[in-house]
DOVEXRO-209596 format. One line per 2 residues: number of its first residue (from 1); for each residue x, y, z of C-alpha. Coordinates in steps of 0.05 Angstrom, whole numbers, plus 32768, in hexadecimal, padded with zeros to 4 digits. Layout:
! DOVEXRO-209596
NUM = X:Y:Z  ... .
//
This chain:
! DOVEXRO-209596
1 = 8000:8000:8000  8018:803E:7FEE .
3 = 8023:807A:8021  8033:80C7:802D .
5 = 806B:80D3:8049  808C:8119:8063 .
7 = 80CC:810F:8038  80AA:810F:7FFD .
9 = 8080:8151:8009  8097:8190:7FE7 .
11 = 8091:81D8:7FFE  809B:820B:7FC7 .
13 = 8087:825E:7FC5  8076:828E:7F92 .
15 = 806C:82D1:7FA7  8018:82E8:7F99 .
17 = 8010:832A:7F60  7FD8:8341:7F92 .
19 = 7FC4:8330:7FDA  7FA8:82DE:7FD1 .
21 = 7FAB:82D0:7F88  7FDC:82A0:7F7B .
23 = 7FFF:82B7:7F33  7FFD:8279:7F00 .
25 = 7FF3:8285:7EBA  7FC7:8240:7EB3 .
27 = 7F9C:8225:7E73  7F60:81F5:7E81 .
29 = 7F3F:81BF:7E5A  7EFB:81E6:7E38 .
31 = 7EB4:81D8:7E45  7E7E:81F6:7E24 .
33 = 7E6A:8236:7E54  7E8D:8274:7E3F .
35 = 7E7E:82BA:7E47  7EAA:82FE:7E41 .
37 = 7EBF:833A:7E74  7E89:8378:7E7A .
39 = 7EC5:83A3:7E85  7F15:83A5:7E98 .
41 = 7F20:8383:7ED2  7F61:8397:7EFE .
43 = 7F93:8358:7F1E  7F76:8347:7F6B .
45 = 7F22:8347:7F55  7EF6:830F:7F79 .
47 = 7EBF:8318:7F49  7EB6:831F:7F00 .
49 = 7E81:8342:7EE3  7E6C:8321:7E9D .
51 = 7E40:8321:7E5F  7E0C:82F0:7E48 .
53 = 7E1A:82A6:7E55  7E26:827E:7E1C .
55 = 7E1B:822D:7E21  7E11:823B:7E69 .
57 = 7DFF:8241:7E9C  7E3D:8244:7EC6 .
59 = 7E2E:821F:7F0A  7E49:822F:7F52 .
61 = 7E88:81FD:7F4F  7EA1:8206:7F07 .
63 = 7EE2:821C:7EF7  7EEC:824E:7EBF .
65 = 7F29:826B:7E9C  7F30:82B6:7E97 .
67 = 7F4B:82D1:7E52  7F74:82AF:7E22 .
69 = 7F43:829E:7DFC  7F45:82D2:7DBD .
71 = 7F02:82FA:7DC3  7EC4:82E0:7DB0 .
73 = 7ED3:829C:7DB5  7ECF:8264:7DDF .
75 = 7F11:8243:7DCA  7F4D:8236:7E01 .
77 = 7F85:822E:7DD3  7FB1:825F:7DED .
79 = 7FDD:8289:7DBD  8026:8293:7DD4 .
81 = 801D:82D3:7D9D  7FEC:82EF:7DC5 .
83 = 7FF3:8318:7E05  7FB4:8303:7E28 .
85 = 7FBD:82E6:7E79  7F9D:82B2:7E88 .
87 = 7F8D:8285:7EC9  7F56:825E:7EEB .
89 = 7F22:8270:7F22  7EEC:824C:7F3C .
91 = 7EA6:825A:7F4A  7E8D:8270:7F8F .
93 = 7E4A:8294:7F80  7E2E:82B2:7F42 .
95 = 7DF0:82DE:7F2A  7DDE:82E4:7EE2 .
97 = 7E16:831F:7ED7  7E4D:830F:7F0B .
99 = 7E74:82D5:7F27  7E9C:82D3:7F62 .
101 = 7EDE:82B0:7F67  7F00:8283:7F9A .
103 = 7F35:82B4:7F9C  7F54:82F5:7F7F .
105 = 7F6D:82FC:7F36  7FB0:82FF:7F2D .
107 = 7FAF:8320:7EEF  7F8F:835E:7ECE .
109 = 7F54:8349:7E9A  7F3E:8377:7E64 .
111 = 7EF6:8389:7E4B  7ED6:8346:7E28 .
113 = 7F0C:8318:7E3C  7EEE:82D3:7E37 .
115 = 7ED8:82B6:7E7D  7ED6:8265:7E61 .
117 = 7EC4:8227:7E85  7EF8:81F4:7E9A .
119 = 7EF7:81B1:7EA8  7F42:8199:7EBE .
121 = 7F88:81C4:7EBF  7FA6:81BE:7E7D .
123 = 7FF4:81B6:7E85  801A:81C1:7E3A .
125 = 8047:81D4:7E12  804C:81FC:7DD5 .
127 = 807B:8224:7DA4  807C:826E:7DAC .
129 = 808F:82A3:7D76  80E1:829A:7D7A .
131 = 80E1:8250:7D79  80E9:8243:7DC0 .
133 = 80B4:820A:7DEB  8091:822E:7E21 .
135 = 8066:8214:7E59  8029:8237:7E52 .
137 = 8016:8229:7E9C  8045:8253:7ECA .
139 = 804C:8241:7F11  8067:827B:7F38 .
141 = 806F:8251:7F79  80AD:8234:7F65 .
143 = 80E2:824E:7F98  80FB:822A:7FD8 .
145 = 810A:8245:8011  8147:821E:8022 .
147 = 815A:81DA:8041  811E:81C7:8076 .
149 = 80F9:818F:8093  80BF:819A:80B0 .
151 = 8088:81CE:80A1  803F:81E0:80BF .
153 = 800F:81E6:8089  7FDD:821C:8091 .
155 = 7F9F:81EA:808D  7F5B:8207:8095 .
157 = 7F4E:8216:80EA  7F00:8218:80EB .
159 = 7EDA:8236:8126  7EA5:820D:813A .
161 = 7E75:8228:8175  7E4C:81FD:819B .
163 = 7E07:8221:81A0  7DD6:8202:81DC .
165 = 7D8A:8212:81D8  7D55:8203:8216 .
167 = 7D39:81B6:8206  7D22:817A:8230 .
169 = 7D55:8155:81FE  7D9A:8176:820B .
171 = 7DB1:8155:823D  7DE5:8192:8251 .
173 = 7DFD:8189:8213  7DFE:81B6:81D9 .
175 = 7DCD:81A9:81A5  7DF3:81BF:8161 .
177 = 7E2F:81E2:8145  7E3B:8223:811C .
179 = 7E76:822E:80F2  7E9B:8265:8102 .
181 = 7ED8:828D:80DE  7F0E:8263:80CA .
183 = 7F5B:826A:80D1  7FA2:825C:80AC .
185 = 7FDA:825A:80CF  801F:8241:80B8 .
187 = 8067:8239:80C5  80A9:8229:80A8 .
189 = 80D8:8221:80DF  812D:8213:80DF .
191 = 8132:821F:8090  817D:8214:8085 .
193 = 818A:824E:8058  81A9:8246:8013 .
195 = 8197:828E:7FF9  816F:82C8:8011 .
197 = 8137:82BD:7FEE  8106:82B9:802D .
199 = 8121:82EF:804B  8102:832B:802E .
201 = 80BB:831C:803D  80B3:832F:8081 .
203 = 80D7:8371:8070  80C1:838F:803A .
205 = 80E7:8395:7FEF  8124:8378:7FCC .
207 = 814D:839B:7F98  817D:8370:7F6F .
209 = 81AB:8389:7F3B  81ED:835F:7F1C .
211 = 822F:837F:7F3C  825C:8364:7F0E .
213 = 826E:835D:7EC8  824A:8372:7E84 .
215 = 821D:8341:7E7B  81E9:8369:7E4F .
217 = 81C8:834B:7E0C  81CC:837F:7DD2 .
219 = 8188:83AE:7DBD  8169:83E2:7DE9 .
221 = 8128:83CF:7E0D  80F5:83FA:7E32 .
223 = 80B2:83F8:7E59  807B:840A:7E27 .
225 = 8054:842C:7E60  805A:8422:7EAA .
227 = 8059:83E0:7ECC  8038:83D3:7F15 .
229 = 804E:83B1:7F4F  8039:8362:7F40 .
231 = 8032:836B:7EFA  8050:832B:7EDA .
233 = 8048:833F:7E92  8071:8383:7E82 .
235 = 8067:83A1:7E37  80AC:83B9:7E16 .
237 = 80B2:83E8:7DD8  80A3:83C6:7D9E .
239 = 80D2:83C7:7D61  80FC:83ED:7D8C .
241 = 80FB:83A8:7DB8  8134:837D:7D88 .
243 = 8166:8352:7DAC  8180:8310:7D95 .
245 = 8187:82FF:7DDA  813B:8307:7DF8 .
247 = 8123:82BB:7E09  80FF:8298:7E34 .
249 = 8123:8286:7E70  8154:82C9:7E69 .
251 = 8161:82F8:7EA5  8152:833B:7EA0 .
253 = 8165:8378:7EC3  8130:83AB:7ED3 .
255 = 8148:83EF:7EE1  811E:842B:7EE7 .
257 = 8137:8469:7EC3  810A:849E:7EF7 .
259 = 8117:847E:7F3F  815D:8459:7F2E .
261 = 814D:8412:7F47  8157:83D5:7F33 .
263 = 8131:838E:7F27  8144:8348:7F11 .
265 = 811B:8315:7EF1  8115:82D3:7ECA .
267 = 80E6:82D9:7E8C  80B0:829D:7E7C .
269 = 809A:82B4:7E37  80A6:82E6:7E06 .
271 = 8079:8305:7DD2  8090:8318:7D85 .
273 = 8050:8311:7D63  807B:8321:7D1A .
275 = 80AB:82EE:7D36  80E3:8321:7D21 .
277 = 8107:832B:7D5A  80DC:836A:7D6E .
279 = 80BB:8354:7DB1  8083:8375:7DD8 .
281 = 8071:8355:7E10  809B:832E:7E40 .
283 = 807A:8300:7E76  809E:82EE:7EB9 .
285 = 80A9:82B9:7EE5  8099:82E0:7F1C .
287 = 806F:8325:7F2A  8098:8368:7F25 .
289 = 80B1:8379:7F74  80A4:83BE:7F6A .
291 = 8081:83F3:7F36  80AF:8406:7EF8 .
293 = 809D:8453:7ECC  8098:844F:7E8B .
295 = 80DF:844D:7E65  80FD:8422:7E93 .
297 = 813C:83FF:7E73  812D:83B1:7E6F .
299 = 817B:8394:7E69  817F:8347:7E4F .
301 = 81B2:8322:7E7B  81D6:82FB:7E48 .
303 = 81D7:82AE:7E5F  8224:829D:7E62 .
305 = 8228:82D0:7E96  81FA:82C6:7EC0 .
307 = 820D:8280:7EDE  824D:82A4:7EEF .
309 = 822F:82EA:7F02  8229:8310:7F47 .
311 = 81EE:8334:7F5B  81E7:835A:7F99 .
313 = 819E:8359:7FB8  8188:838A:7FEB .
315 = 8149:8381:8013  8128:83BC:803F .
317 = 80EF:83CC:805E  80AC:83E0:8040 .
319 = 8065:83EA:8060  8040:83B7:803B .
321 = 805B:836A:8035  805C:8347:7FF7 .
323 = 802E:8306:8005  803F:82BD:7FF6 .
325 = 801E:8284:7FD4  803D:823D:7FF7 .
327 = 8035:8200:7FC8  8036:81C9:7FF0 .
329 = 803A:8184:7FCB  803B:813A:7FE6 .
331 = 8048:80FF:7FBF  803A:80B3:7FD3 .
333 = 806A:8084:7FD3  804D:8063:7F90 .
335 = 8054:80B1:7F6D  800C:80AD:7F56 .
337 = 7FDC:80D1:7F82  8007:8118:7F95 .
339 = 7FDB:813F:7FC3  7FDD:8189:7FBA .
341 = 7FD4:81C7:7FEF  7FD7:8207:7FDD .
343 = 7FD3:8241:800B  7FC0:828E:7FFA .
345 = 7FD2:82D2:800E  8004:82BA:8047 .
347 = 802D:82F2:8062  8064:82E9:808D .
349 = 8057:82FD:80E1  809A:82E7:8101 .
351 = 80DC:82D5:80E6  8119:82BD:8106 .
353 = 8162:82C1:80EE  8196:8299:8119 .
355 = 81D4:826F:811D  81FD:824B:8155 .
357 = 8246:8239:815B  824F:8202:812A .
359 = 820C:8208:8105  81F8:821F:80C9 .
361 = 81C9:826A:80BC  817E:8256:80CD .
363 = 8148:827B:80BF  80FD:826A:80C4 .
365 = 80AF:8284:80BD  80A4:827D:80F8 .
367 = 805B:8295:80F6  8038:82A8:80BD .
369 = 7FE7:82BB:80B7  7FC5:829E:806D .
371 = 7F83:82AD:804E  7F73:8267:8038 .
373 = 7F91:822C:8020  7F74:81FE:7FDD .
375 = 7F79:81B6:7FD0  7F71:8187:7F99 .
377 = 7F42:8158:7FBD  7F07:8157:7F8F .
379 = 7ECD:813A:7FB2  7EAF:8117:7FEE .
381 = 7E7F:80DC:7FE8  7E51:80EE:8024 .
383 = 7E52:813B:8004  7E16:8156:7FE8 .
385 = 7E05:8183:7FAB  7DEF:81B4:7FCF .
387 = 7E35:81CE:7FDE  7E3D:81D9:7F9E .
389 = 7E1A:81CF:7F5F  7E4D:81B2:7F42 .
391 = 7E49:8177:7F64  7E7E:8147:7F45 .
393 = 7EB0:817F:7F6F  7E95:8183:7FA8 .
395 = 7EC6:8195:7FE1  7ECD:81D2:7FF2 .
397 = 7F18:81F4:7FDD  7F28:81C8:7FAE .
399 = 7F42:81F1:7F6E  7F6D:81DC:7F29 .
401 = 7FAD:81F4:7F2E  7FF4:81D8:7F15 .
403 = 8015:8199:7F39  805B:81BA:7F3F .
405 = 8089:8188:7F51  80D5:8188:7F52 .
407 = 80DE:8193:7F14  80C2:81D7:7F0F .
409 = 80E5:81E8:7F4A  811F:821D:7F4E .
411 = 814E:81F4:7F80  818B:821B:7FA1 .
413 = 81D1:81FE:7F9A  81F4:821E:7FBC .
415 = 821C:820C:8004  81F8:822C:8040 .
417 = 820B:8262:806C  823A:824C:80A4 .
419 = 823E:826B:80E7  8288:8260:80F1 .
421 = 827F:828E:80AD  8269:82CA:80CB .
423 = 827C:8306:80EB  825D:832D:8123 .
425 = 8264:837D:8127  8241:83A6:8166 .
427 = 8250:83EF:816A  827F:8417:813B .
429 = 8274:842E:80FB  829F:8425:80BB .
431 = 82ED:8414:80CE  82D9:8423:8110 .
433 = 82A4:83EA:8113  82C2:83B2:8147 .
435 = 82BA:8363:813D  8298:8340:8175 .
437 = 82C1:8304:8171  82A2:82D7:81A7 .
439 = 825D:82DE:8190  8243:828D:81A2 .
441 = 8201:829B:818A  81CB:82C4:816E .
443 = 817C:82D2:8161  815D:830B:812F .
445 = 8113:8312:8136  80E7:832E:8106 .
447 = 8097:8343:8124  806E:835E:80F3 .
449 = 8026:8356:8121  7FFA:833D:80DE .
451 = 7FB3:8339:80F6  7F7D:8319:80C1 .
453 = 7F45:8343:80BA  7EFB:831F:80AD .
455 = 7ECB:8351:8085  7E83:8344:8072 .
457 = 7E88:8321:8037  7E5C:82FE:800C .
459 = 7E59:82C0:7FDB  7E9B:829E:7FFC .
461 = 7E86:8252:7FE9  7E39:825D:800A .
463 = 7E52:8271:8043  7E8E:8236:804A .
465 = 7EC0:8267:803B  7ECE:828B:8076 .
467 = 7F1B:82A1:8077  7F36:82DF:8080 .
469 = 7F2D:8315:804E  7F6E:8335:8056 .
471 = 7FA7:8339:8080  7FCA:8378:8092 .
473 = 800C:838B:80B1  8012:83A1:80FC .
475 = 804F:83C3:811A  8090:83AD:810C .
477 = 80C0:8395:8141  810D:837E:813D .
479 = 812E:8356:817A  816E:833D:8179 .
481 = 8193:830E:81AE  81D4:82EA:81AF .
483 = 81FA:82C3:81DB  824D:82E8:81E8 .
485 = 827F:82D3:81FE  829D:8308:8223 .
487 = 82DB:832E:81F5  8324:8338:8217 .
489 = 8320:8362:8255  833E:83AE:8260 .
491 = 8342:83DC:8291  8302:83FD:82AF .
493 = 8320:843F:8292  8323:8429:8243 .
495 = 82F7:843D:8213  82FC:8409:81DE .
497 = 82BE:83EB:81C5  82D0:83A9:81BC .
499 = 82E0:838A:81FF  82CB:836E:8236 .
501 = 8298:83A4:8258  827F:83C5:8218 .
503 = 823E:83A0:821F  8230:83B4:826C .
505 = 8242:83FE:8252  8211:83F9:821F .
507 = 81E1:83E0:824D  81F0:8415:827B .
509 = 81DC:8458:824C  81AA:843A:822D .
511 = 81C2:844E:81EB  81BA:8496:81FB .
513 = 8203:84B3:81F6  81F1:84F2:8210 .
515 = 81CD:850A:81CD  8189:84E4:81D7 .
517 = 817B:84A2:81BF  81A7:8480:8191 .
519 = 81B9:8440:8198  81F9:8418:8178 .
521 = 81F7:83F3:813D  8203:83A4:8129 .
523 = 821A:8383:80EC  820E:833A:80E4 .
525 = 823C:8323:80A7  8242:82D6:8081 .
527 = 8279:82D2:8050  826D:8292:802A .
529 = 82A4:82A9:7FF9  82C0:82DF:7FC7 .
531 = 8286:8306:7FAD  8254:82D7:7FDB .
533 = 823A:82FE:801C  8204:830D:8048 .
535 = 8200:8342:8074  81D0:835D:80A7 .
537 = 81D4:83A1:80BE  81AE:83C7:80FC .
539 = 8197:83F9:80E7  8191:83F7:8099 .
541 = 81C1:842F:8090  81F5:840E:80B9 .
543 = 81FA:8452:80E6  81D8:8457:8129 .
545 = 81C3:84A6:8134  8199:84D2:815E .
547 = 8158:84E4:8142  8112:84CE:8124 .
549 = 811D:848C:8106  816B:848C:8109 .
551 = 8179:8467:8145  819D:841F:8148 .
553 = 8196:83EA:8170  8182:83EB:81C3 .
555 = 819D:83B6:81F3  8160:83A7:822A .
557 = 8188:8374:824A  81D6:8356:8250 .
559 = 81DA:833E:8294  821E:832B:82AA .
561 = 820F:82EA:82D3  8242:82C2:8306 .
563 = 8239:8273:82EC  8264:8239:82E0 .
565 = 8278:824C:8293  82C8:8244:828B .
567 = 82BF:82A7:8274  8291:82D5:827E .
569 = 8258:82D4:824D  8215:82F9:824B .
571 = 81D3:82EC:8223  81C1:832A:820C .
573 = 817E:834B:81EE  8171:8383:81C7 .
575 = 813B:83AB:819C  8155:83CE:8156 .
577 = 812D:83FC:8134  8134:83E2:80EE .
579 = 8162:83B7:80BD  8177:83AB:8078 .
581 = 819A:8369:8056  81CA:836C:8023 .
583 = 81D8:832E:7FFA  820C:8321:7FCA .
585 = 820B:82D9:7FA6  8203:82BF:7F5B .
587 = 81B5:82B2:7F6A  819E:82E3:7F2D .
589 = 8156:82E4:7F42  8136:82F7:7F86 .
591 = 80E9:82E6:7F88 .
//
């Protein structure tokens, strides 16, 4: 008999275009129930607002593909020429002119797209315009975090009240249940890390830019028109677009010509409709990490470089988190029945960074708040139509959506961070900065206070659907702690900052040097090799100050305890008012 078993599940990301919608470009297998968009329809909609119902009607239950389809007709072939999204949503409730979706759009719709019924994901192939074989469906969870082994998986948390009413019959006990609002709550603890690619959620924004080397393709591409923040499909200037070197699969470097920034990402399709080299649209991998003006200068990476290139990534803070979509599949030990989860909208409440003497850099989510997770369990026997009227699918969350297995995954291979790697700065700044050389251990913690947010909202599954409509961001908090080693001892009169009693000083003022408050500063720093670093700074500018929003980092406690240890140590614990990570490696991509 064949089993599931935890080493065979697989945990991949993909980071969401709006707030819930999990980005995958996906085709379907057509029925006969098609209809067309009253209207353009912006990325992140829950309901659709359509013309008259052709071979219908659609039924509460169905699946149906939105655009591709050329206008006017019912076909699904999807044309790699064309510059239609598409992707598949199912039905949660529906009048004659609207239907509302399972969850957000991921994509912006225009005015009579064609809103077609599906019967099954539709997984192919096909040539596009330059020769090259694309995968039409596009699975944007397709990162890992790093090396892990265990994982809680945001399943569905249902509130169900017990509700007593006076009868001779009860008993004392309650007489039925009402289902309440439901929860999803996940974690990924002690992720070994390979990269930094899970580092930026809980902080905001990553910029990423190559740092050495000309590794440009020839022709000169702009933005035709500005792009948005989770747009995955970017138009470039038309005939003005030529470069032998624009393919699926390529790199490209995003850099925008008004606010001097810089973006990296891996293409999934181009568009030439003349097939002669003059391209128009490009599609991504993965949605644009921040909003691009028009002109912006799209630079091809050419392909020999980039397996040898260096790109420097740097990840600060922003108000509002980007949100994650967690794939989550497990495969039997006979490889034929792989059961899918996949959760929405999760955004990241608490992170840890840490590493101990003779370990390796951990990292984990340690909490992290979802809006609902999917399944591809069809049906139940003992369920009844009148959950939905499609009754062949019966279960509640289950959706069509691509089986991505290993080998659509983007695997790391690189070594991981060591601790006996890294290097431990408190106080100083530039030259002046002083290595903390007995650091044994250490903890940053990353609070963001998420809170999901319930709102009156109706035609979520009859009623069954009753997740969170949103989350939102609460305050943000840093604490770090570590473990030292006291350093080499000096008179009571020195001054230095890097001995013995710089820590009880510290903890003395209170980082106010006479000024106001201030703070020091700390730089955590993991040299893996040349041109192959991560470093943490607190604060982000590397600079403790006085002022608004300049201080560094604030010891509350570094006791100096008598105990049996062979030196002095102290466990100490501080509060820093913000940070920034700065990544150098040959990963060209950041999602």
């Amino acid at each position: 008999m064949a089993i599931y078993r935890p080493d065979q599940a697989q945990l991949s990301f993909g980071v969401e275009s709006v707030q819930g919608a999990d980005a995958e470009l996906l085709d379907g297998t057509p029925g006969s129930t098609y209809s067309h968009l009253e209207g353009a329809h912006a990325k992140g909609v829950t309901e659709l607002t359509i013309s008259t119902v052709t071979s219908g009607p659609f039924v509460v239950g169905e699946f149906v593909r939105i655009g591709a389809a050329i206008s006017g007709s019912a076909s699904s072939t999807v044309s790699l020429l064309t510059v239609i999204p598409y992707e598949i949503r199912r039905i949660e409730y529906l009048t004659a002119t609207t239907l509302k979706l399972d969850r957000p759009t991921a994509f912006p719709h225009a005015d009579n797209a064609t809103v077609l019924e599906v019967t099954a994901a539709l997984g192919t192939t096909m040539a596009d315009g330059g020769g090259n074989t694309v995968d039409i469906s596009i699975p944007s969870a397709r990162f890992v975090a790093g090396s892990y082994a265990a994982v809680t998986v945001p399943d569905m948390a249902p509130t169900l009240e017990p509700k007593y009413f006076l009868g001779n019959t009860s008993k004392r006990n309650f007489t039925t249940l009402y289902k309440g609002q439901q929860t999803f709550a996940g974690s990924l603890p002690g992720v070994t890390l390979l990269n930094g690619w899970m580092l930026r959620f809980p902080i905001g924004k990553v910029r990423s830019g190559i740092t050495s080397g000309t590794t440009y393709g020839s022709g000169n591409i702009l933005l035709n028109g500005a792009a948005a923040k989770g747009d995955m499909i970017i138009t470039v200037n038309g005939a003005g677009a030529t470069d032998t070197n624009l393919n699926v699969l390529d790199i490209i470097e995003i850099t925008d010509q008004v606010n001097s920034f810089t973006g990296t990402y891996k293409i999934s399709r181009v568009v030439d409709p003349l097939a002669d080299g003059a391209v128009t649209t490009i599609f991504l991998e993965t949605p644009l990490k921040e909003a691009y003006t028009d002109d912006s200068v799209v630079d091809v990476m050419l392909a020999a470089n980039v397996s040898g290139g260096v790109f420097t990534h740097t990840i600060t803070e922003s108000n509002i988190l980007d949100t994650l979509t967690w794939h989550l599949r497990m495969l039997d030990t006979d490889e034929a029945y792989p059961f899918v989860r996949r959760s929405l909208g999760g955004m990241v409440d608490t992170m840890s960074i840490a590493a101990s003497e003779g370990e390796m850099l951990q990292a984990g989510w340690d909490t992290m708040n979802f809006m609902d997770t999917l399944h591809n369990l069809e049906a139940q026997d003992t369920s009844s139509t009148n959950i939905y009227t499609d009754s062949a699918r019966n279960l509640p969350g289950f959706s069509l959506m691509s089986d991505i297995d290993e080998t659509d995954i983007d695997f790391p291979l690189t070594e991981p961070y060591y601790f006996s790697q890294g290097i431990v700065y408190i106080g100083g700044e530039g030259a002046t900065r002083q290595e903390f050389a007995r650091i044994r251990d250490f903890s940053l913690s990353i609070s963001n206070a998420t809170e999901p947010k319930y709102y009156v909202n109706s035609g979520r599954g009859g009623g069954r659907r009753k997740g969170p409509s949103e989350i939102r961001e609460g305050r943000r908090e840093y604490t770090f702690s570590a473990t030292v080693a006291l350093p080499d001892s000096e008179a009571t009169t020195g001054t230095g900052i890097g001995t013995a009693l710089e820590l009880y000083k510290q903890l003395l003022l209170e980082g106010d040097y006479g000024n106001g408050a201030q703070g020091f500063n700390v730089r955590l720093e993991f040299i893996r090799g040349t041109s192959d670093t991560m470093t943490i700074d607190m604060p982000g500018d590397a600079v403790a100050a006085t002022g608004l929003d300049e201080a560094g980092v604030f010891l509350r406690s570094a006791p100096l305890p008598i105990t049996e240890d062979q030196m002095m140590q102290t466990s100490i614990d501080a509060v820093a008012r913000n940070i920034k990570i700065t990544i150098v490696d040959g990963e060209p991509v950041y999602p």
